[in-house]
mmCIF file of the C-alpha atoms, coordinates in Angstrom:
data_MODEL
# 
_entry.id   MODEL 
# 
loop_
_atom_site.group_PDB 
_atom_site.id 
_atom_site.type_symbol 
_atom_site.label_atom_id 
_atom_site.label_alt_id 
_atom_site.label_comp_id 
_atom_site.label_asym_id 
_atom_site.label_entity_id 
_atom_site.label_seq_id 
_atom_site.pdbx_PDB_ins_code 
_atom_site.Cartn_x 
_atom_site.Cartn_y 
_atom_site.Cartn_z 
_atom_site.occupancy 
_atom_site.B_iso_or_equiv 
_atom_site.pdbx_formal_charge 
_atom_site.auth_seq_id 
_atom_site.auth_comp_id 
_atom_site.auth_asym_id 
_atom_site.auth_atom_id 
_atom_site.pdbx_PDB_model_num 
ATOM 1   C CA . UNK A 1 1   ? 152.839 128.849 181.427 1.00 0.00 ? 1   UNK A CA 1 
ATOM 2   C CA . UNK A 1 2   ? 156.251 129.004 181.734 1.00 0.00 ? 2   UNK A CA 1 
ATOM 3   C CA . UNK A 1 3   ? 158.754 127.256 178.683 1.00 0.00 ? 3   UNK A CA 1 
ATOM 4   C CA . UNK A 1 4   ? 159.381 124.903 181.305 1.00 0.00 ? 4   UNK A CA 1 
ATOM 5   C CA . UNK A 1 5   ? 155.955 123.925 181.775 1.00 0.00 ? 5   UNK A CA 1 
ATOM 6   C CA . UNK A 1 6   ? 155.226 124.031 178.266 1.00 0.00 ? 6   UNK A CA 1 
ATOM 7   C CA . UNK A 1 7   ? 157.777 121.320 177.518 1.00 0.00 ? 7   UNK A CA 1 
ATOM 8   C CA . UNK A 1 8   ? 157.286 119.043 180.578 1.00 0.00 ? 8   UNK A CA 1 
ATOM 9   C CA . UNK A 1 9   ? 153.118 119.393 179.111 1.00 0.00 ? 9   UNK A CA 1 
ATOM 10  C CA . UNK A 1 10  ? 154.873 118.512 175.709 1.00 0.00 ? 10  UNK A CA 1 
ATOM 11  C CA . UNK A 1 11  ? 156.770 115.446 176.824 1.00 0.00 ? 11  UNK A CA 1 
ATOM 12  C CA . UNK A 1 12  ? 154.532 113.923 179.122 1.00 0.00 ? 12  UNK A CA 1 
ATOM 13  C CA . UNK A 1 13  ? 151.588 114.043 175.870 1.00 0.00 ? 13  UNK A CA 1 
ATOM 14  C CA . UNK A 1 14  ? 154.572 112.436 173.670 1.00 0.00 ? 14  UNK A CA 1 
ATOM 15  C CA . UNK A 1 15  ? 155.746 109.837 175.900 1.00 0.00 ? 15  UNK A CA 1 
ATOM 16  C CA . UNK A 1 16  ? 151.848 108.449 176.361 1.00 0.00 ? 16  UNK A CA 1 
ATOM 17  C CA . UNK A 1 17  ? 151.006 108.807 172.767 1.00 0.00 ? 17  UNK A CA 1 
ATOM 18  C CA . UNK A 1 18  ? 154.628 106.960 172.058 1.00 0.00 ? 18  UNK A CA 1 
ATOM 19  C CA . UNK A 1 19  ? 153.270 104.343 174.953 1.00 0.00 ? 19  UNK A CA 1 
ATOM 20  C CA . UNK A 1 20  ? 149.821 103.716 173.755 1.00 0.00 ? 20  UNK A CA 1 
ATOM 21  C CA . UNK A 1 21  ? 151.215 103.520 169.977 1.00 0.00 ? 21  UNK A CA 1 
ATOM 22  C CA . UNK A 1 22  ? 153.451 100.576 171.612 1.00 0.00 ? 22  UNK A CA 1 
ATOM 23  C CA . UNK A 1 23  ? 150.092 99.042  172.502 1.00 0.00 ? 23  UNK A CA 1 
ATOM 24  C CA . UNK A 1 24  ? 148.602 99.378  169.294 1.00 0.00 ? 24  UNK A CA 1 
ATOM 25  C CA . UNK A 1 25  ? 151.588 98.470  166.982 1.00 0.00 ? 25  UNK A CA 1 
ATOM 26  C CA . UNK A 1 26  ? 154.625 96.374  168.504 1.00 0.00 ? 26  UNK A CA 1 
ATOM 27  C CA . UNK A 1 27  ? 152.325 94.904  171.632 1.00 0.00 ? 27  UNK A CA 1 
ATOM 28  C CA . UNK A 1 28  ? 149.479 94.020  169.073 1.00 0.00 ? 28  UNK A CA 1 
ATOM 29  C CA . UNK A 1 29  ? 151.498 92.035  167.148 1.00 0.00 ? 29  UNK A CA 1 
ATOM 30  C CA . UNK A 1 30  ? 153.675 90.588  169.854 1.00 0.00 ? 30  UNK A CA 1 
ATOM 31  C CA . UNK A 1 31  ? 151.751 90.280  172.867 1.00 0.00 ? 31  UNK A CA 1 
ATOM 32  C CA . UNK A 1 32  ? 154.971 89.245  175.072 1.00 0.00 ? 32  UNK A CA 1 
ATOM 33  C CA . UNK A 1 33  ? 156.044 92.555  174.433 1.00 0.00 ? 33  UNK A CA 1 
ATOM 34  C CA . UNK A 1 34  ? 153.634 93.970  176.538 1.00 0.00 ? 34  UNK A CA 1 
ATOM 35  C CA . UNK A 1 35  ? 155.476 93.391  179.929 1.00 0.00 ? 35  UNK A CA 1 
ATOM 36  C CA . UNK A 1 36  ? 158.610 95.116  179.369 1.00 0.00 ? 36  UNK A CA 1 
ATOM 37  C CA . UNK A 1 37  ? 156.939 98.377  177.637 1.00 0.00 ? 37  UNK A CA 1 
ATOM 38  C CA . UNK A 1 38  ? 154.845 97.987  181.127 1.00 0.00 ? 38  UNK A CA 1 
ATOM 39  C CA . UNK A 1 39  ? 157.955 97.561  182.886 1.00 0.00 ? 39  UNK A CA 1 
ATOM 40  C CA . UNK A 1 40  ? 158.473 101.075 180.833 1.00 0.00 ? 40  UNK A CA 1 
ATOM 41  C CA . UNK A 1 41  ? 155.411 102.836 181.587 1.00 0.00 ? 41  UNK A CA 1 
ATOM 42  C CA . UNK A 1 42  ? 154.741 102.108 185.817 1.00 0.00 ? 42  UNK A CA 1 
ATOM 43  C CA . UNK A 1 43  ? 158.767 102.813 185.950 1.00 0.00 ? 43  UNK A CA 1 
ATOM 44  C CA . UNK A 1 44  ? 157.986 106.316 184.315 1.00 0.00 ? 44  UNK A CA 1 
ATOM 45  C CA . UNK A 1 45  ? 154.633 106.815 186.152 1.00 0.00 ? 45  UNK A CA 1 
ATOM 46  C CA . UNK A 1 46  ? 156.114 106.231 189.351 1.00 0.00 ? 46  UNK A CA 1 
ATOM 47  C CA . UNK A 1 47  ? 158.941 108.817 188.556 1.00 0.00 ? 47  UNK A CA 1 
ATOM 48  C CA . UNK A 1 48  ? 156.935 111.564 187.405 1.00 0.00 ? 48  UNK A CA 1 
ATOM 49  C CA . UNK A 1 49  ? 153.195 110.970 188.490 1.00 0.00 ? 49  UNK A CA 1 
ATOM 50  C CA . UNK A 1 50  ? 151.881 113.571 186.826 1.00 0.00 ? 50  UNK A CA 1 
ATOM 51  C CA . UNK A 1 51  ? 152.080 111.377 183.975 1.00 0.00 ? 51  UNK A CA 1 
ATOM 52  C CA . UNK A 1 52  ? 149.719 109.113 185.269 1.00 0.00 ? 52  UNK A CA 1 
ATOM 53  C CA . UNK A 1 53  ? 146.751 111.017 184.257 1.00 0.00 ? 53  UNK A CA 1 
ATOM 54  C CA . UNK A 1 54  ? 147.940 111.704 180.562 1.00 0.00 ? 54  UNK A CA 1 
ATOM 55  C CA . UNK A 1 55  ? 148.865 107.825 179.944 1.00 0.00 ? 55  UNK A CA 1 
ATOM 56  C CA . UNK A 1 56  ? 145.289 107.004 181.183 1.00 0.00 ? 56  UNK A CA 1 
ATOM 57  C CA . UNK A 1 57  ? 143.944 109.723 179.197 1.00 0.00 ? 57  UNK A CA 1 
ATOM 58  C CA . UNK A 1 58  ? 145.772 108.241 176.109 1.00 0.00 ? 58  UNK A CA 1 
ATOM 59  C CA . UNK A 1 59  ? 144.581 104.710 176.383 1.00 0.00 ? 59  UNK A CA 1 
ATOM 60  C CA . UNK A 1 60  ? 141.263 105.893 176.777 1.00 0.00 ? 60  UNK A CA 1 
ATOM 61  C CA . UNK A 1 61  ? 141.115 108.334 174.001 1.00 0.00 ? 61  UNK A CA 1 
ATOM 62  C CA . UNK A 1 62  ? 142.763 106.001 171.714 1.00 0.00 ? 62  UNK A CA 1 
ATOM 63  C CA . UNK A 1 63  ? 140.847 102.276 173.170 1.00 0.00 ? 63  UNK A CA 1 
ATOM 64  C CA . UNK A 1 64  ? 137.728 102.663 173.957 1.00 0.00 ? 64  UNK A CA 1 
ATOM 65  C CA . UNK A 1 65  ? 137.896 99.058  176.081 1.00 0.00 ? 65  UNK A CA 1 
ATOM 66  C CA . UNK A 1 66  ? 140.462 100.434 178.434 1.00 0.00 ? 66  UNK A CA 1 
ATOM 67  C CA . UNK A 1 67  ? 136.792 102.595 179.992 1.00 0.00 ? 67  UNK A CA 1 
ATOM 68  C CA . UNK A 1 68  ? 134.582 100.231 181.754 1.00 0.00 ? 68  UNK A CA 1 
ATOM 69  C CA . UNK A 1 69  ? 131.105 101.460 179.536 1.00 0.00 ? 69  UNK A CA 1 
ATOM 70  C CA . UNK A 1 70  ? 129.071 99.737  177.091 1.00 0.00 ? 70  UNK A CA 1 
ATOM 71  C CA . UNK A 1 71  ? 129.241 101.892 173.801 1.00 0.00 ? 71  UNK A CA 1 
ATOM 72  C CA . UNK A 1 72  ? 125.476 101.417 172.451 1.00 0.00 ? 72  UNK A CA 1 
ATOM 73  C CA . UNK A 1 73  ? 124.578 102.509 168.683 1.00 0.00 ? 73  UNK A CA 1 
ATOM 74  C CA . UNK A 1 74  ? 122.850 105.765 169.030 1.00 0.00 ? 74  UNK A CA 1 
ATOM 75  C CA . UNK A 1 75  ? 119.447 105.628 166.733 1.00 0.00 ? 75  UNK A CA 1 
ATOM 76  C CA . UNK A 1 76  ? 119.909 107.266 162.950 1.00 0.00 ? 76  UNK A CA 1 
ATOM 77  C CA . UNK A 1 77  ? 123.507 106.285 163.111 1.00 0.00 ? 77  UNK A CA 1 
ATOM 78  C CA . UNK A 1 78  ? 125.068 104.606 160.307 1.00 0.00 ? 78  UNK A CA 1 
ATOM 79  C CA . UNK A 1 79  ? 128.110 102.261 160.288 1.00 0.00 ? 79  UNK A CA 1 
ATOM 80  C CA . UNK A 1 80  ? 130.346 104.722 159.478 1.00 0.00 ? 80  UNK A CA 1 
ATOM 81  C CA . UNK A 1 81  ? 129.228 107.223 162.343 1.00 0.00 ? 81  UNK A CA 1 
ATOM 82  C CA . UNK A 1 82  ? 129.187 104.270 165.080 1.00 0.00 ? 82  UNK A CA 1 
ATOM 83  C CA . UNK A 1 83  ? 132.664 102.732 163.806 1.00 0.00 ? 83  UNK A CA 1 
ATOM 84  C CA . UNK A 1 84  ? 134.099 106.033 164.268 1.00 0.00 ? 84  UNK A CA 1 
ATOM 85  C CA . UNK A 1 85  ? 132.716 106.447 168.166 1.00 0.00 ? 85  UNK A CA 1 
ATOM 86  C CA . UNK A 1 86  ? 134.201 103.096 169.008 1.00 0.00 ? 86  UNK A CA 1 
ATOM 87  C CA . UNK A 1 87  ? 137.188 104.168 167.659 1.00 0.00 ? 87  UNK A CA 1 
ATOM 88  C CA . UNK A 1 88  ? 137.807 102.818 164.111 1.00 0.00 ? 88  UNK A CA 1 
ATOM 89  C CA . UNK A 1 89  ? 140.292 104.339 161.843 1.00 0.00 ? 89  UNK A CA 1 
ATOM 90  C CA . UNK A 1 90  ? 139.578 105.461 158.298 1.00 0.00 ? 90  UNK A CA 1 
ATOM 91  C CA . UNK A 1 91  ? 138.749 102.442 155.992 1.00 0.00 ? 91  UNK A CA 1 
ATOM 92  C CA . UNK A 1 92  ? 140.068 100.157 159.154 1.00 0.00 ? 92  UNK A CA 1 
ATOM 93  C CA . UNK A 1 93  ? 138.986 96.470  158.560 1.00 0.00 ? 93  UNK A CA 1 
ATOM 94  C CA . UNK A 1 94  ? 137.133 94.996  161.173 1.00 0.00 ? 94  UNK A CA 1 
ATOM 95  C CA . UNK A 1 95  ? 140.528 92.218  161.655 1.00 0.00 ? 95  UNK A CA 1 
ATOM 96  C CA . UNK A 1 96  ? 142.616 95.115  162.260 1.00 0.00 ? 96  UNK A CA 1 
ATOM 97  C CA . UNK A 1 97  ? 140.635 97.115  164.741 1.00 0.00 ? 97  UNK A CA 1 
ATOM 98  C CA . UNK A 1 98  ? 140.467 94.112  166.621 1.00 0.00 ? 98  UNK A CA 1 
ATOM 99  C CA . UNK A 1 99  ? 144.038 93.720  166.668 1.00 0.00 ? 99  UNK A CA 1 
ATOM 100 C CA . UNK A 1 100 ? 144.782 97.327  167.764 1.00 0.00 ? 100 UNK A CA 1 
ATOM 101 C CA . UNK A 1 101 ? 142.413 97.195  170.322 1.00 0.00 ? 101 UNK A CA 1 
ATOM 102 C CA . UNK A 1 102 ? 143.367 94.004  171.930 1.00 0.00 ? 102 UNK A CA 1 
ATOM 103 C CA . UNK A 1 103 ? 147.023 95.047  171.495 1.00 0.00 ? 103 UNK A CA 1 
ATOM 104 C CA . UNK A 1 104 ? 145.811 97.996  173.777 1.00 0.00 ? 104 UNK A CA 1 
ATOM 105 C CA . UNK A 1 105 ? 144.065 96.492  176.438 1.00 0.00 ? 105 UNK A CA 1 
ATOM 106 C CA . UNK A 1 106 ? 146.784 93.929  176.983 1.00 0.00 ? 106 UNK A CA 1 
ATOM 107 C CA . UNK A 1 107 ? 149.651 96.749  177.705 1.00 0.00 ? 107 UNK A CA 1 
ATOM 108 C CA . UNK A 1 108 ? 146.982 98.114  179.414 1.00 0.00 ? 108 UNK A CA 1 
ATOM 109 C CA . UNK A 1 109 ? 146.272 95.230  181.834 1.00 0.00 ? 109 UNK A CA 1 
ATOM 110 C CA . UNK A 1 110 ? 149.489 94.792  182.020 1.00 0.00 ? 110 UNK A CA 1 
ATOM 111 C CA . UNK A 1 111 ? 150.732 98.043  183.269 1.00 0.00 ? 111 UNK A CA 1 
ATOM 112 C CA . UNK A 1 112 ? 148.134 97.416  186.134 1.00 0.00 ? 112 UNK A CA 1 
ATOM 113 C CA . UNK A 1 113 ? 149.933 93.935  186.619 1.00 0.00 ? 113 UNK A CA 1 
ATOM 114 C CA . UNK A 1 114 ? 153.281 95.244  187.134 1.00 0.00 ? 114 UNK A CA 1 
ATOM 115 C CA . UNK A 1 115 ? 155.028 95.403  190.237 1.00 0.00 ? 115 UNK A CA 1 
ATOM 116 C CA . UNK A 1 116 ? 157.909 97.751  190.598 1.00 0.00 ? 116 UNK A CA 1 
ATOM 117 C CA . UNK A 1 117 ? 160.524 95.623  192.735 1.00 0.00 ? 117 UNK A CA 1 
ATOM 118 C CA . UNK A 1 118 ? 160.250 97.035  196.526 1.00 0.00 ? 118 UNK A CA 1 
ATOM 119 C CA . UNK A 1 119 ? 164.558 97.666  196.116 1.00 0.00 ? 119 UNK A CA 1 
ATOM 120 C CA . UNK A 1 120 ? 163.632 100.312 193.403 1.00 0.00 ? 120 UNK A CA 1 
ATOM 121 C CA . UNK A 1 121 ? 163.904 103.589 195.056 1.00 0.00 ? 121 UNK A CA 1 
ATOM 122 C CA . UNK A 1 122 ? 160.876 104.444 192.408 1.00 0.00 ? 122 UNK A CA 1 
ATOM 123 C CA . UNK A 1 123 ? 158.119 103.269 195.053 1.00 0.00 ? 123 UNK A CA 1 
ATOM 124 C CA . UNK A 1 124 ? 154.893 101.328 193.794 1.00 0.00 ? 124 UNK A CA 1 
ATOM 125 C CA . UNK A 1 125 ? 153.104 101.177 190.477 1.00 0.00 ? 125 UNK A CA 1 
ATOM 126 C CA . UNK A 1 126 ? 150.886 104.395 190.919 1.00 0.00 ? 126 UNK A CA 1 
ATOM 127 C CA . UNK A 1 127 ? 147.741 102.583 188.255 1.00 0.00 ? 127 UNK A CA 1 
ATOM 128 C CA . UNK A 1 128 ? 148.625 98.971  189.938 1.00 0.00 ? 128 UNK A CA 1 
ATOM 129 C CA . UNK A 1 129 ? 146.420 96.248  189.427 1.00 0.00 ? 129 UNK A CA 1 
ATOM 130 C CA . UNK A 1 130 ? 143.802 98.375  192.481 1.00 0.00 ? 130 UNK A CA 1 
ATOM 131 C CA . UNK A 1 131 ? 143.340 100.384 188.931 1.00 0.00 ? 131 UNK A CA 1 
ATOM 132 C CA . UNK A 1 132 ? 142.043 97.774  187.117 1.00 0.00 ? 132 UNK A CA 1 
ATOM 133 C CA . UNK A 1 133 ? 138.124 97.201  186.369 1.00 0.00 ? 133 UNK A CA 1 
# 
């Protein structure tokens, strides 16, 4: 890889972990948040859409909900074990999981809600609402 590359790789990883920490902090809290940082995020997917894939990624890594699949408890697991595969932080309480996650499934839905105005010279939302499950 070029230095180029390297930093484009870089920035694109930064800007969806900045994105999904939106989700999970301001957009958790503040749910009518969630349409501007949208606004954001299609805007910026649209621009560069290699950036697509890595926002996706993101959400899914960090929100287990934003992946259409039921999670089952694998036998000889304990609490700890399965809170960690649905994506629980350390010593998380139950309240505050919930909070994250729902703050992250409602920037995601609405990222796949937002319509970039046809007068933008950015083109459509490239994970429009055809993305969502």
């Amino acid at each position: 890889k070029t230095y180029g590359e390297a930093a484009l790789e870089y920035s694109m990883i930064t800007i969806a972990e900045r994105l999904v920490g939106e989700g999970e902090g301001q957009v958790a809290v503040h749910s009518e948040s969630a349409f501007p940082v949208a606004a954001v995020a299609a805007a910026l997917m649209a621009s560069y859409p290699d950036i697509v894939d890595v926002l996706i990624g993101s959400f899914n890594k960090s929100c287990s909900q934003t992946v259409p699949t039921y999670m089952p408890r694998k036998e000889g697991w304990d609490n700890d074990t399965y809170k960690k595969y649905l994506g629980y932080k350390d010593g998380e309480s139950r309240e505050r999981y919930y909070e994250r996650m729902c703050g992250m499934v409602t920037l995601y839905a609405a990222i796949t809600q937002t319509i970039i105005p046809q007068q933008s010279s950015l083109g459509p939302n490239p994970h429009g609402i055809r993305s969502a499950w």
